[in-house]
C-alpha positions as CSV (number, residue, x, y, z in Angstrom):
1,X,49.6,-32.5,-43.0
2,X,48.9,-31.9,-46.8
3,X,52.5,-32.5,-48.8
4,X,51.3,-31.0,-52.1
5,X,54.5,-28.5,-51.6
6,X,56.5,-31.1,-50.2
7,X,60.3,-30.2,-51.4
8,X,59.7,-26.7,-52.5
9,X,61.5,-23.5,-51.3
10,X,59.5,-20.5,-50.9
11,X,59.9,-16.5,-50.7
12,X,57.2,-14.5,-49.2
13,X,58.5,-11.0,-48.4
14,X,56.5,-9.1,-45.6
15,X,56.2,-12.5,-43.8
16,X,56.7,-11.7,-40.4
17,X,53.0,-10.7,-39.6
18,X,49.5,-10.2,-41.1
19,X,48.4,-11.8,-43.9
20,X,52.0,-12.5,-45.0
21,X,52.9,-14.9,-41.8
22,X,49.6,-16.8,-42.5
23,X,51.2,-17.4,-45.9
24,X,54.4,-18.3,-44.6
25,X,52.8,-20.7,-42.2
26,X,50.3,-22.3,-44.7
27,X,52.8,-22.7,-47.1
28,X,54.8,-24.4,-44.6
29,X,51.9,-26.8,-43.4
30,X,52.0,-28.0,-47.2
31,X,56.0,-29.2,-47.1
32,X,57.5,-25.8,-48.3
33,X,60.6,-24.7,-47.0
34,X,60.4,-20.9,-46.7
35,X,62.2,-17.8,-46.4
36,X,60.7,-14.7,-45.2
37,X,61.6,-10.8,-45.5
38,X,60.6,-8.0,-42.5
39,X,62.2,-4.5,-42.4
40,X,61.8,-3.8,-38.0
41,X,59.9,-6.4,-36.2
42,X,62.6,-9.3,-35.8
43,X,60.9,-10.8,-32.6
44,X,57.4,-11.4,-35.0
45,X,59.7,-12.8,-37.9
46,X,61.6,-15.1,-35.5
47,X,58.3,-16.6,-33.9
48,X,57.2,-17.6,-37.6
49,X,60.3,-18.9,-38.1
50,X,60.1,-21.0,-35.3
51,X,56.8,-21.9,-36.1
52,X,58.2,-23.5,-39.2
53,X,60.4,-25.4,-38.2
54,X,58.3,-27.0,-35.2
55,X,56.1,-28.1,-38.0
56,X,59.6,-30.1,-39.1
57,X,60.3,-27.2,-42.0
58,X,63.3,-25.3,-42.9
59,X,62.9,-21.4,-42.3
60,X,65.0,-18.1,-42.2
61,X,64.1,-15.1,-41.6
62,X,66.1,-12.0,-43.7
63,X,65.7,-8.5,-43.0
64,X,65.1,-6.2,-46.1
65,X,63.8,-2.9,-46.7
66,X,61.6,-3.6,-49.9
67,X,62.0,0.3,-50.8
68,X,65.4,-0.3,-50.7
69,X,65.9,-1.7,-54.8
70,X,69.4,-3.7,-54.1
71,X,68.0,-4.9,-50.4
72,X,65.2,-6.8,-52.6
73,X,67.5,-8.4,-55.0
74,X,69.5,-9.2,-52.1
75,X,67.0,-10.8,-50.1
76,X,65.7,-13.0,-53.1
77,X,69.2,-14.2,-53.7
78,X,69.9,-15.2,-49.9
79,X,66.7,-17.3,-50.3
80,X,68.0,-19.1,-53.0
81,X,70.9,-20.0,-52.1
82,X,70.2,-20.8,-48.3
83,X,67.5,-22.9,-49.3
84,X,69.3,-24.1,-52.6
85,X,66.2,-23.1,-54.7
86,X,63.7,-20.8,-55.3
87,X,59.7,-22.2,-56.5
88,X,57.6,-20.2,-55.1
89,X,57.8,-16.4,-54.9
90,X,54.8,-14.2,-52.9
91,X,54.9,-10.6,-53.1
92,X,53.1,-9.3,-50.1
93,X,55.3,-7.0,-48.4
94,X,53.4,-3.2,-49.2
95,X,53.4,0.3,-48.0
96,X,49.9,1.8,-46.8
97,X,49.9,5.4,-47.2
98,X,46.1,6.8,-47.5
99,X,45.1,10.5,-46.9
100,X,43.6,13.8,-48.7
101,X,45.2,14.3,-52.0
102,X,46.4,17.2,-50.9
103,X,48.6,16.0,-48.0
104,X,50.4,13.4,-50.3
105,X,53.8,14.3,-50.3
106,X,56.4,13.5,-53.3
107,X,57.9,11.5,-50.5
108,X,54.7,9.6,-50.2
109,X,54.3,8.5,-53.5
110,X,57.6,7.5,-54.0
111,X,57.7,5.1,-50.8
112,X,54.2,3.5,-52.3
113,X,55.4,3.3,-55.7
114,X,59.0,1.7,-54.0
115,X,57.0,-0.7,-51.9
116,X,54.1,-1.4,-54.2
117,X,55.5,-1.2,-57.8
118,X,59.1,-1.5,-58.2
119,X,59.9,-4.2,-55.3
120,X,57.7,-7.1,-56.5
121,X,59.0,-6.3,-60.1
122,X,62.4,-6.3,-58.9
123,X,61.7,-9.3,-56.6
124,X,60.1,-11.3,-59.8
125,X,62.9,-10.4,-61.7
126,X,65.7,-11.7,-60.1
127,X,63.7,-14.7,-58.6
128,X,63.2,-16.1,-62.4
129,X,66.8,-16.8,-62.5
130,X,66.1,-19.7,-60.2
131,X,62.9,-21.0,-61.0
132,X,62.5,-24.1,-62.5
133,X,59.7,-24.9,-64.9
134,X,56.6,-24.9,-62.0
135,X,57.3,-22.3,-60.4
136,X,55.3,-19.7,-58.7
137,X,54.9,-15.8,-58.5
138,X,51.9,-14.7,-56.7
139,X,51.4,-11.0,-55.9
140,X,49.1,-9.8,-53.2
141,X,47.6,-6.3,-54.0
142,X,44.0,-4.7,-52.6
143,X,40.5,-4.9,-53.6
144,X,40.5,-1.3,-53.4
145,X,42.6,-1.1,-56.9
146,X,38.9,-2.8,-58.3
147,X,36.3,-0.3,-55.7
148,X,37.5,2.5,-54.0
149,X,34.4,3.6,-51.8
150,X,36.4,5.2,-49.5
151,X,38.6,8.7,-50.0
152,X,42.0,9.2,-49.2
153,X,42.7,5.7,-51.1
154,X,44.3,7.8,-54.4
155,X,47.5,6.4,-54.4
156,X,47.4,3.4,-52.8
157,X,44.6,1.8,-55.1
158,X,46.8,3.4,-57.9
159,X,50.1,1.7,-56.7
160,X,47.8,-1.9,-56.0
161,X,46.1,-1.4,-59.8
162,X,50.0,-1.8,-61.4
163,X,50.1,-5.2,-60.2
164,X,47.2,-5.9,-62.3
165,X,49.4,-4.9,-65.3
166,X,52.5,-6.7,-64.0
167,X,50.7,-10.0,-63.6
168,X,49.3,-10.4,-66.8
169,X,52.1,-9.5,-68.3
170,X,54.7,-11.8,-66.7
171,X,51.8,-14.3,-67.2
172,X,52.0,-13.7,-70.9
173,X,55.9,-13.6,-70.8
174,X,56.7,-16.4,-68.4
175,X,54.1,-19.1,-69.7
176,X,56.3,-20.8,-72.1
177,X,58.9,-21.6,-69.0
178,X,55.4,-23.0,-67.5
179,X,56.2,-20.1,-64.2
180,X,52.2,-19.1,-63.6
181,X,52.2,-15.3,-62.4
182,X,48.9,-14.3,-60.5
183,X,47.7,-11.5,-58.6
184,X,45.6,-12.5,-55.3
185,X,43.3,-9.6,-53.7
186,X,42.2,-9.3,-50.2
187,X,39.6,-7.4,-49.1
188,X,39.2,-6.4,-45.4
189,X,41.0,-8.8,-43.6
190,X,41.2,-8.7,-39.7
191,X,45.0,-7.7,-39.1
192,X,46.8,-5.4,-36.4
193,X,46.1,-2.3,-39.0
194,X,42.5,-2.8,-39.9
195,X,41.2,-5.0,-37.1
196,X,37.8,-6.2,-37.1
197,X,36.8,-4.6,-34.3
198,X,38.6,-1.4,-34.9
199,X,36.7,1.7,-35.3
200,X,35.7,1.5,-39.0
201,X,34.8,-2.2,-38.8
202,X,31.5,-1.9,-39.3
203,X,30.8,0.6,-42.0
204,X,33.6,-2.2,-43.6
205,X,32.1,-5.2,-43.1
206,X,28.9,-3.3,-44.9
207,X,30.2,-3.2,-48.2
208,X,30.9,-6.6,-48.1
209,X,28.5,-9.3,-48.9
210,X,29.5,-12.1,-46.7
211,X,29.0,-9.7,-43.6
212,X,32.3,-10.1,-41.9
213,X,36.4,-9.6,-42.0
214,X,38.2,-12.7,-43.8
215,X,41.2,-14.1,-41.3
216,X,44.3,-13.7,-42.9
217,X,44.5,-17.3,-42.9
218,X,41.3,-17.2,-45.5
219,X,43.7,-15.3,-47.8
220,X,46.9,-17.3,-47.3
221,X,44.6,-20.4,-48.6
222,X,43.6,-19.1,-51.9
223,X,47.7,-18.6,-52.0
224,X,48.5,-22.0,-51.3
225,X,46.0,-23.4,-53.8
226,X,47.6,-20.7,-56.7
227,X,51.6,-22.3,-55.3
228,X,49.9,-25.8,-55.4
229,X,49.8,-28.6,-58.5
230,X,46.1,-27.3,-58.6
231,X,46.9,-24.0,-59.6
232,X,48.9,-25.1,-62.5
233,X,46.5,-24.0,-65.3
234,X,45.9,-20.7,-63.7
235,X,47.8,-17.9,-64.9
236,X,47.8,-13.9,-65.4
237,X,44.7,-14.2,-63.0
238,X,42.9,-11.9,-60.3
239,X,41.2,-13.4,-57.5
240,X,39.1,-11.1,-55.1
241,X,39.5,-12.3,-51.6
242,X,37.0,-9.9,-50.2
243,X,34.0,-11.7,-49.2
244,X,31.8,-9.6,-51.7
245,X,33.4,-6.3,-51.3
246,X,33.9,-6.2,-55.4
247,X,30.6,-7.5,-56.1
């Protein structure tokens, strides 16, 4: 087991499935403690959370609705003080609303900008109060905020690009408290929405120049490294985890 997050507590909101319960898990394998946020499936965010702690690490599992602006403060301050810190913060949880332009709803946009905007500022913002000098914020956006080959993707690339803005400037602002702040990409990644077998898979895997899906494991390794003593120097940063697909 690698230890370089041995005695670190850890935050990584949409950890119940998908890319964000490879993080959870990962970070776990490398001695974090972790909480973990879902909005509906509780049987998913338990089985992590069991995970966890068979690998001999403490977990909890909080439900929180991260369009819901006082159930993501919430949730950050029940991580803190179950697991009597707070060092690493992941902001994964998002809202994937695609379509024609004009079938976006006002409803629409607000839900992304909720999910996709406001929640991981919010979540950053309260989750400074109790980092120490170290610390960790790592966002996870889209490689479609970078290419959008596809239509329908107007306001979800546009809700994913603002974390580009958010990172670097909470890079800029949080430096001097030595808190790194970077912004991790995925491209297609084989999960329960965009499988790597599902119908699209292959015009996908065309655009990208490794020829394949990543696992979400694949992303939740470039996460570890950023909430590691490797990924101290990196900050205000975006990495492309896309096999290509930005090329």
């Amino acid at each position: 087991m690698d230890n370089t997050l041995d005695g670190k507590a850890a935050l990584v909101t949409g950890g119940s499935r998908g890319i964000g319960a490879a993080v959870a898990l990962r970070l776990a394998e490398q001695g974090a403690d972790v909480t973990l946020t879902y909005q509906q499936d509780q049987k998913s965010a338990d089985d992590i959370v069991d995970r966890i702690k068979a690998a001999g690490r403490r977990a909890v599992a909080v439900r929180a609705d991260s369009a819901d602006p006082a159930a993501v403060v919430a949730a950050v301050e029940q991580a803190a003080a179950t697991l009597g810190r707070l060092d690493i913060l992941v902001n994964n949880a998002g809202s994937f609303l695609i379509g024609p332009l004009e079938d976006l709803t006002p409803d629409d946009f607000e839900q992304s900008v909720a999910v996709n905007v406001r929640a991981p500022f919010l979540a950053s913002q309260a989750a400074v109060a109790h980092m120490p000098a170290g610390g960790r914020i790592i966002n996870i956006g889209s490689n479609v905020a970078e290419r959008a080959v596809f239509p329908g993707f107007s306001l979800y690339a546009m809700s994913k690009t603002a974390l580009t803005g958010l990172t670097k400037a909470l890079g800029r602002e949080l430096g001097g408290r030595a808190i790194t702040v970077n912004l991790v990409n995925p491209g297609p990644t084989d999960t329960a929405s965009n499988p790597a077998d599902g119908p699209n898979a292959g015009t996908i895997r065309s655009f990208t120049a490794l020829g394949h899906f990543a696992a979400p494991s694949d992303v939740a390794a470039t996460v570890a490294f950023l909430a590691g003593p490797d990924g101290a120097y990196l900050t205000g940063a975006t990495i492309n985890v896309d096999g290509g697909f930005t090329i």
